[in-house]
PDB file with one MODEL, atoms N, CA, C and O in Angstrom:
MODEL        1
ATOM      1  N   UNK A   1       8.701   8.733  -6.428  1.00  0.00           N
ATOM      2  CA  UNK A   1       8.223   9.638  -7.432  1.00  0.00           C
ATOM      3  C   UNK A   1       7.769   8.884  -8.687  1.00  0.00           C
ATOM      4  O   UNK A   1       6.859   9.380  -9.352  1.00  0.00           O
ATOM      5  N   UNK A   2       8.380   7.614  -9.102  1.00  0.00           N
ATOM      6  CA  UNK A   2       8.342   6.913  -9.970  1.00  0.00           C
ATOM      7  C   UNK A   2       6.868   6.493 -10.117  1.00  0.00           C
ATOM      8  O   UNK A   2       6.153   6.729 -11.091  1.00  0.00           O
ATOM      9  N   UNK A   3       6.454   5.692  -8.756  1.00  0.00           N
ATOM     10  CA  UNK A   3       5.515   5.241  -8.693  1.00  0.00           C
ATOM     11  C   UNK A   3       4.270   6.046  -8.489  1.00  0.00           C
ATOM     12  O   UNK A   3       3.167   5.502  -8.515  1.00  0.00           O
ATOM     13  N   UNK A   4       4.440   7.512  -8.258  1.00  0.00           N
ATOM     14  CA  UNK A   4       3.340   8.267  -8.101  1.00  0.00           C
ATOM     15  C   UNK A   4       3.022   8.777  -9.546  1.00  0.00           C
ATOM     16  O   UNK A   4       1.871   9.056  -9.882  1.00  0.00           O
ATOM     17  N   UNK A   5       3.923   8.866 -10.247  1.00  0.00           N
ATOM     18  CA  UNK A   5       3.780   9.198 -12.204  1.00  0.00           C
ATOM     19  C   UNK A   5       2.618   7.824 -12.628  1.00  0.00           C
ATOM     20  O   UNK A   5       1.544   7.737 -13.222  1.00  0.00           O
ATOM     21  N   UNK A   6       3.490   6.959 -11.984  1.00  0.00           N
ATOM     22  CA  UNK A   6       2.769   5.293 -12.742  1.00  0.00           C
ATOM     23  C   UNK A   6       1.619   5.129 -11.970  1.00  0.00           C
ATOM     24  O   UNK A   6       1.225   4.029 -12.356  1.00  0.00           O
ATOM     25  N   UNK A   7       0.694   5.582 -10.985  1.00  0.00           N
ATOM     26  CA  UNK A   7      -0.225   5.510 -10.554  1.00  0.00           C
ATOM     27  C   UNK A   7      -1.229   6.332 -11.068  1.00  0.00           C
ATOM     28  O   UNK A   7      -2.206   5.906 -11.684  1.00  0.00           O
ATOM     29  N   UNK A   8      -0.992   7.554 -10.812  1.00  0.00           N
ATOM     30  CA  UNK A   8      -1.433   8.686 -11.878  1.00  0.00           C
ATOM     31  C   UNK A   8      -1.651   8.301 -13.203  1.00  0.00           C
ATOM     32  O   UNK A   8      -2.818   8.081 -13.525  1.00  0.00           O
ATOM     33  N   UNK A   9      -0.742   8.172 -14.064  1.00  0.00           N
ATOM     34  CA  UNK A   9      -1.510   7.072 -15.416  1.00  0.00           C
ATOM     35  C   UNK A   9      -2.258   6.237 -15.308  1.00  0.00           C
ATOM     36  O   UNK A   9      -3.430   6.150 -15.672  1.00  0.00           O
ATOM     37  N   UNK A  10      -1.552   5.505 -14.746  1.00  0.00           N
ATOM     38  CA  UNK A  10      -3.276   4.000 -14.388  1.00  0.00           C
ATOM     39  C   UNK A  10      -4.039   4.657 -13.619  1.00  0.00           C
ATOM     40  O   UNK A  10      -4.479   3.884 -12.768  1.00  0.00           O
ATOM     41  N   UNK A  11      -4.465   5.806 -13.466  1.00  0.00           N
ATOM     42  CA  UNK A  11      -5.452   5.576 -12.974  1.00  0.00           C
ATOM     43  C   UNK A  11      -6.596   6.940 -14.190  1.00  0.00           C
ATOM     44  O   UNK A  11      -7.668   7.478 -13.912  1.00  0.00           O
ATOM     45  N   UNK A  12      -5.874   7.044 -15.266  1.00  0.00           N
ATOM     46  CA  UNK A  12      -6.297   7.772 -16.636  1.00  0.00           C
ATOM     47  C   UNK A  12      -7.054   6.559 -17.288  1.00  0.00           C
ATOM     48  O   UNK A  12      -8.093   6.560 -17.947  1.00  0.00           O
ATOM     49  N   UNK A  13      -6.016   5.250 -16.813  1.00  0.00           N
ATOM     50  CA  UNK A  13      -6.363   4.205 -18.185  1.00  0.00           C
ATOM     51  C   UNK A  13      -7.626   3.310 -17.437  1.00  0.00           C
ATOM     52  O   UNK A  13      -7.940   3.074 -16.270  1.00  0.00           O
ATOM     53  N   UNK A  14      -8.171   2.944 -18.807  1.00  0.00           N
ATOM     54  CA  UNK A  14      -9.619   2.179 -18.433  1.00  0.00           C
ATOM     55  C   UNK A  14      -8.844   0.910 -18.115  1.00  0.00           C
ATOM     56  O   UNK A  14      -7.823   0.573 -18.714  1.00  0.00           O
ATOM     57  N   UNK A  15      -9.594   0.021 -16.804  1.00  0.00           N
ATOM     58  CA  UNK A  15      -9.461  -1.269 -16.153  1.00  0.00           C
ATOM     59  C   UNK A  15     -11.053  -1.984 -16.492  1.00  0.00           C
ATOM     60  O   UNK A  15     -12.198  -1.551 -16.621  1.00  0.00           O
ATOM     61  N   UNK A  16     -10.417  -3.246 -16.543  1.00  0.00           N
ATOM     62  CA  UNK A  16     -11.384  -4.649 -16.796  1.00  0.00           C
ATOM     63  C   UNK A  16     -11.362  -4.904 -15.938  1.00  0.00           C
ATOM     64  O   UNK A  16     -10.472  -4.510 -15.184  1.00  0.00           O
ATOM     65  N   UNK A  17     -12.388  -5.763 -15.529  1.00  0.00           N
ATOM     66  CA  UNK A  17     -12.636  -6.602 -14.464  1.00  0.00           C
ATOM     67  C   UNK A  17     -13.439  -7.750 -14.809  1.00  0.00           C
ATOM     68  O   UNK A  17     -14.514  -7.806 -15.407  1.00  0.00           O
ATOM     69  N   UNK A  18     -12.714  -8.649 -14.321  1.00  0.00           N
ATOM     70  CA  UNK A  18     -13.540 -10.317 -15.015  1.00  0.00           C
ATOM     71  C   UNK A  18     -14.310 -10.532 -13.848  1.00  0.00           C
ATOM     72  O   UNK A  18     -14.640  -9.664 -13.040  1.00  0.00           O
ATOM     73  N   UNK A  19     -14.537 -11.561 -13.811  1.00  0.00           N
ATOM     74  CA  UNK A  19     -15.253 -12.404 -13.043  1.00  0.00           C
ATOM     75  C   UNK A  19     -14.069 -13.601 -12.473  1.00  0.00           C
ATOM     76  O   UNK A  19     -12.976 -14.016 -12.858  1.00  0.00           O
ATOM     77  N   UNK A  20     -15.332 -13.953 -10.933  1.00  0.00           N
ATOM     78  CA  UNK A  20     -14.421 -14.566 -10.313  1.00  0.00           C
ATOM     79  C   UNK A  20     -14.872 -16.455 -10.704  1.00  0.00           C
ATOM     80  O   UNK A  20     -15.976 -16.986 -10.825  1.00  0.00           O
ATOM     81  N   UNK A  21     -13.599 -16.976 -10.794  1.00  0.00           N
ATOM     82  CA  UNK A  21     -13.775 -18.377 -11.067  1.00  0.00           C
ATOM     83  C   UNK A  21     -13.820 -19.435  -9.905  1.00  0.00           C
ATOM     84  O   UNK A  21     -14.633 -20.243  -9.455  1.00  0.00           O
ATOM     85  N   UNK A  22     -12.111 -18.882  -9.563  1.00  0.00           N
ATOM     86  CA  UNK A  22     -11.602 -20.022  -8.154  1.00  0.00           C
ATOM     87  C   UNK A  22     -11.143 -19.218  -7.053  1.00  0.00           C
ATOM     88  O   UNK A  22     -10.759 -19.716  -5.994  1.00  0.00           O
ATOM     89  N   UNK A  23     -11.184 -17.771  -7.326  1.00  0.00           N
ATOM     90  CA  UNK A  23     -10.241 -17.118  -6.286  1.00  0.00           C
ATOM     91  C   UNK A  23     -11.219 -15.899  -5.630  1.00  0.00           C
ATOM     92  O   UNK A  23     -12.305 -15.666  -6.159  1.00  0.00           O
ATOM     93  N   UNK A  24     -10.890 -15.347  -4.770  1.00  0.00           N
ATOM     94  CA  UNK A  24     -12.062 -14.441  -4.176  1.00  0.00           C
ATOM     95  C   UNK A  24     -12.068 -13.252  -4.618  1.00  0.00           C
ATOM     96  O   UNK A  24     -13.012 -12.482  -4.437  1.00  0.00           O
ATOM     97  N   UNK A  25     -10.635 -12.861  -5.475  1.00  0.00           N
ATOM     98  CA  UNK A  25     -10.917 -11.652  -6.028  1.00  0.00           C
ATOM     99  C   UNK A  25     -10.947 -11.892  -7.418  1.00  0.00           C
ATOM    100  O   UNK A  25     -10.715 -12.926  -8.045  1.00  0.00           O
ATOM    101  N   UNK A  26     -11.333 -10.554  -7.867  1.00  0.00           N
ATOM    102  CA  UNK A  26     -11.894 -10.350  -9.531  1.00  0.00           C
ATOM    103  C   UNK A  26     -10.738 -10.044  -9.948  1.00  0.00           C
ATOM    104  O   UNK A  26     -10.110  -9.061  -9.555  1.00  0.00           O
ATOM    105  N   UNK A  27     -10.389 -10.771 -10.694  1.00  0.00           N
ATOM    106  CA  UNK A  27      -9.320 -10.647 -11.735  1.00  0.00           C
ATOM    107  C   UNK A  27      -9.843  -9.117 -12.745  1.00  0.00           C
ATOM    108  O   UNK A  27     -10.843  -8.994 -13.452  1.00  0.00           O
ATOM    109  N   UNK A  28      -8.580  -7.972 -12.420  1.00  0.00           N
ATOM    110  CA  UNK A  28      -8.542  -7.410 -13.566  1.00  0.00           C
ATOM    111  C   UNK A  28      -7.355  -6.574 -14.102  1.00  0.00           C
ATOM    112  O   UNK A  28      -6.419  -6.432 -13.315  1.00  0.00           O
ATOM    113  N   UNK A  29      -7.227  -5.865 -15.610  1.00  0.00           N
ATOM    114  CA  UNK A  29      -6.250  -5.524 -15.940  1.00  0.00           C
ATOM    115  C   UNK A  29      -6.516  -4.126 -16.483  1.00  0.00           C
ATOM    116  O   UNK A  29      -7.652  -3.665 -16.596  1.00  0.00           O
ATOM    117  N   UNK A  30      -5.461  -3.515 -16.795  1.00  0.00           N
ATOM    118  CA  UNK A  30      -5.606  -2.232 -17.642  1.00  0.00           C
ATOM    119  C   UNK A  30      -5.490  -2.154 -18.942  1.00  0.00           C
ATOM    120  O   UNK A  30      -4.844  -3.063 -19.464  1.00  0.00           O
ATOM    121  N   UNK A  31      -5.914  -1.353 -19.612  1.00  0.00           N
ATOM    122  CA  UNK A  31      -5.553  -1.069 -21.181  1.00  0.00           C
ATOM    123  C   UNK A  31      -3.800  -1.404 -21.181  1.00  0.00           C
ATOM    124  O   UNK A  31      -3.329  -2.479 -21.552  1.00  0.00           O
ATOM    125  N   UNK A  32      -3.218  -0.562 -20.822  1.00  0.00           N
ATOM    126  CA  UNK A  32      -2.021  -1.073 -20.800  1.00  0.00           C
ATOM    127  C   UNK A  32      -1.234  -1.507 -19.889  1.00  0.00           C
ATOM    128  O   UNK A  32      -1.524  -1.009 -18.801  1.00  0.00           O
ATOM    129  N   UNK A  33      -0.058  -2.466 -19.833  1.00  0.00           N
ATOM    130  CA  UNK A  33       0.290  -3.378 -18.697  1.00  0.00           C
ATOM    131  C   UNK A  33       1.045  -1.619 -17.979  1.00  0.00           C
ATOM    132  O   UNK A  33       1.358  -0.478 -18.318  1.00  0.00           O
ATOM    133  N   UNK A  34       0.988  -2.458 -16.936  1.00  0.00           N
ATOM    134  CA  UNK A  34       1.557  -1.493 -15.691  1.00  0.00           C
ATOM    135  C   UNK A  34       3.083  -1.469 -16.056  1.00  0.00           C
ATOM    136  O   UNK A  34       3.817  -0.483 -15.990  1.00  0.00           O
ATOM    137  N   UNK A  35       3.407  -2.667 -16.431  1.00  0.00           N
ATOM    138  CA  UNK A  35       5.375  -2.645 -16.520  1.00  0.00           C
ATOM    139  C   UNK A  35       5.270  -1.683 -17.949  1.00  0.00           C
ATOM    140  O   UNK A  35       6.089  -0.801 -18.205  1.00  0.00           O
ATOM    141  N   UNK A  36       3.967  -2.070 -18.922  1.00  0.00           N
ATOM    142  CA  UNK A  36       4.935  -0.747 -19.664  1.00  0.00           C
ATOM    143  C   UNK A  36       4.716   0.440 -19.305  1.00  0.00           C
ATOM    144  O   UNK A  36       5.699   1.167 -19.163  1.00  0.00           O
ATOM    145  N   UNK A  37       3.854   0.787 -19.144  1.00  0.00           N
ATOM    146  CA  UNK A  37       3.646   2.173 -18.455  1.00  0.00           C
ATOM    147  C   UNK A  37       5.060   2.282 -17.660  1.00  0.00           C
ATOM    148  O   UNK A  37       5.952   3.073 -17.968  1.00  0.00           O
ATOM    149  N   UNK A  38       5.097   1.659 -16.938  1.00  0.00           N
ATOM    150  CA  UNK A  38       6.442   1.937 -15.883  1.00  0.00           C
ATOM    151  C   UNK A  38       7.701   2.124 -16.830  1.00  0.00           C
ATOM    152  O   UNK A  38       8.371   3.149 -16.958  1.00  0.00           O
ATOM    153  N   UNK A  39       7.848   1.078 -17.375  1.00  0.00           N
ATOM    154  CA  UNK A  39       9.160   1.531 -18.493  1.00  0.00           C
ATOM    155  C   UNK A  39       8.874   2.508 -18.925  1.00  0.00           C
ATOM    156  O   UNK A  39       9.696   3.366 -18.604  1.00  0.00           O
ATOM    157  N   UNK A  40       7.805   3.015 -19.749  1.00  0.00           N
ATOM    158  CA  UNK A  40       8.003   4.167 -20.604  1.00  0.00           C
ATOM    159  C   UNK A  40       8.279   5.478 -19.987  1.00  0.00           C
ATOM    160  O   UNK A  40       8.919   6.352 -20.571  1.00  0.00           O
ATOM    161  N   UNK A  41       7.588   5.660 -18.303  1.00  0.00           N
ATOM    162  CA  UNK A  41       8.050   6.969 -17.793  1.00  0.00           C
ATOM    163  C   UNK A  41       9.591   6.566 -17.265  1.00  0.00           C
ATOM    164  O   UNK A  41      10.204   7.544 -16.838  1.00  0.00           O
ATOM    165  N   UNK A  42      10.179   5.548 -17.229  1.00  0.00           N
ATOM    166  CA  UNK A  42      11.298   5.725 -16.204  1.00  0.00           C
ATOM    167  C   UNK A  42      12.416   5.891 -17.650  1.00  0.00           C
ATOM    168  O   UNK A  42      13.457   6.547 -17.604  1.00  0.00           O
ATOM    169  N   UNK A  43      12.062   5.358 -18.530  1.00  0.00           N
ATOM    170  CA  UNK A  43      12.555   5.805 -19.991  1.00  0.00           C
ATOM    171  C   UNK A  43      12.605   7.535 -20.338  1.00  0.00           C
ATOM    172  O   UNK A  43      13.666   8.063 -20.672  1.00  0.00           O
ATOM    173  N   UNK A  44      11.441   8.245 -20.222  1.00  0.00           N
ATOM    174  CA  UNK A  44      11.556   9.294 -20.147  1.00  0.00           C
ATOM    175  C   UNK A  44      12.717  10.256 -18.973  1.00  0.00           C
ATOM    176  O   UNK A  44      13.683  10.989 -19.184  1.00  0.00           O
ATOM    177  N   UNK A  45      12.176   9.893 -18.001  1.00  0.00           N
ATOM    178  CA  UNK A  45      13.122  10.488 -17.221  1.00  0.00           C
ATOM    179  C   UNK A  45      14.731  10.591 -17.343  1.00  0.00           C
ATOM    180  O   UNK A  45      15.453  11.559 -17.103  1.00  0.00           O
ATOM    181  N   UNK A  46      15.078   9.256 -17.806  1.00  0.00           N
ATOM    182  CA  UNK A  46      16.158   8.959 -17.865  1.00  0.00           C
ATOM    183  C   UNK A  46      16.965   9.932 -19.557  1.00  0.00           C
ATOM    184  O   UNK A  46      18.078  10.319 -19.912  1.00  0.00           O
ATOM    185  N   UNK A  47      15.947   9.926 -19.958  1.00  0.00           N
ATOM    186  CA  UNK A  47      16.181  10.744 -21.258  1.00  0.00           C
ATOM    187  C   UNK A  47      16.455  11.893 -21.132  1.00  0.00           C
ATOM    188  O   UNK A  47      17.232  12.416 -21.930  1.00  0.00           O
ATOM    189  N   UNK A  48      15.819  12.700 -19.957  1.00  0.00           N
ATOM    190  CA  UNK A  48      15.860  14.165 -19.359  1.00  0.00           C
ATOM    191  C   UNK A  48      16.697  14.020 -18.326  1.00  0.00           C
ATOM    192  O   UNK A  48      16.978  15.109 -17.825  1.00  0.00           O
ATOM    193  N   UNK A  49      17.183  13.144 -17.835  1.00  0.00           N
ATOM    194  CA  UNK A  49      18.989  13.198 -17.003  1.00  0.00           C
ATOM    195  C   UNK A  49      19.737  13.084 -17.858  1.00  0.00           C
ATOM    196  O   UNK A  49      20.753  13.763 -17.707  1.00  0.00           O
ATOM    197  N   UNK A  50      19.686  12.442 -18.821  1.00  0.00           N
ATOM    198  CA  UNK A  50      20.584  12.754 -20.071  1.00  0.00           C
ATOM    199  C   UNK A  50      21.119  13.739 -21.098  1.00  0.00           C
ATOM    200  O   UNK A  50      22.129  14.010 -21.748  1.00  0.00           O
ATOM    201  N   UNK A  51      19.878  14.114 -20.875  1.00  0.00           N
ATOM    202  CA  UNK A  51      20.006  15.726 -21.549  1.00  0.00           C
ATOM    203  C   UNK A  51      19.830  17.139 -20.925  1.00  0.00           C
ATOM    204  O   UNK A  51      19.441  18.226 -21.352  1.00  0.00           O
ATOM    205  N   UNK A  52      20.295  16.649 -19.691  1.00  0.00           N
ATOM    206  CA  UNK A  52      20.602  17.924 -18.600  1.00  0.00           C
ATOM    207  C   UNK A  52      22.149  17.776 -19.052  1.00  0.00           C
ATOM    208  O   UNK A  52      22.928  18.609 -19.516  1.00  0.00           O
ATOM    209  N   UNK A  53      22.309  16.336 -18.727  1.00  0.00           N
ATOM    210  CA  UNK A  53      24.247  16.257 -18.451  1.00  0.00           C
ATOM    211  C   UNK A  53      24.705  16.701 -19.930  1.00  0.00           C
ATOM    212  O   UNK A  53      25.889  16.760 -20.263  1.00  0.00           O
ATOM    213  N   UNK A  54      24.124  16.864 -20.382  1.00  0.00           N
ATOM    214  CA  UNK A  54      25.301  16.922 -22.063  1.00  0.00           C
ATOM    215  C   UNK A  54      25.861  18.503 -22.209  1.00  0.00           C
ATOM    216  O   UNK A  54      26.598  18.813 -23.146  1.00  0.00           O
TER     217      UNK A  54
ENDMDL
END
């Protein structure tokens, strides 16, 4: 489920794509790194198991 939230965002956020130097694929990245994206929803969630239990 985690990873279907974090896919779903990246795939909102604009990606770069470089050019290739030495390797056969094109290097590219997103506006924002994937680990934070990932932290920030698994942060959320965890905030809303938290505040079910209280």
């Amino acid at each position: 489920m985690l990873d279907q939230a974090v896919d779903f965002v990246l795939s909102k956020l604009y990606y770069s794509v470089g050019t290739r130097t030495e390797k056969i694929e094109f290097p590219g990245k997103y506006e924002i790194p994937k680990e934070i994206v990932s932290e920030a929803i698994l942060n959320a969630i965890a905030k809303e198991i938290i505040q079910i239990m209280e």
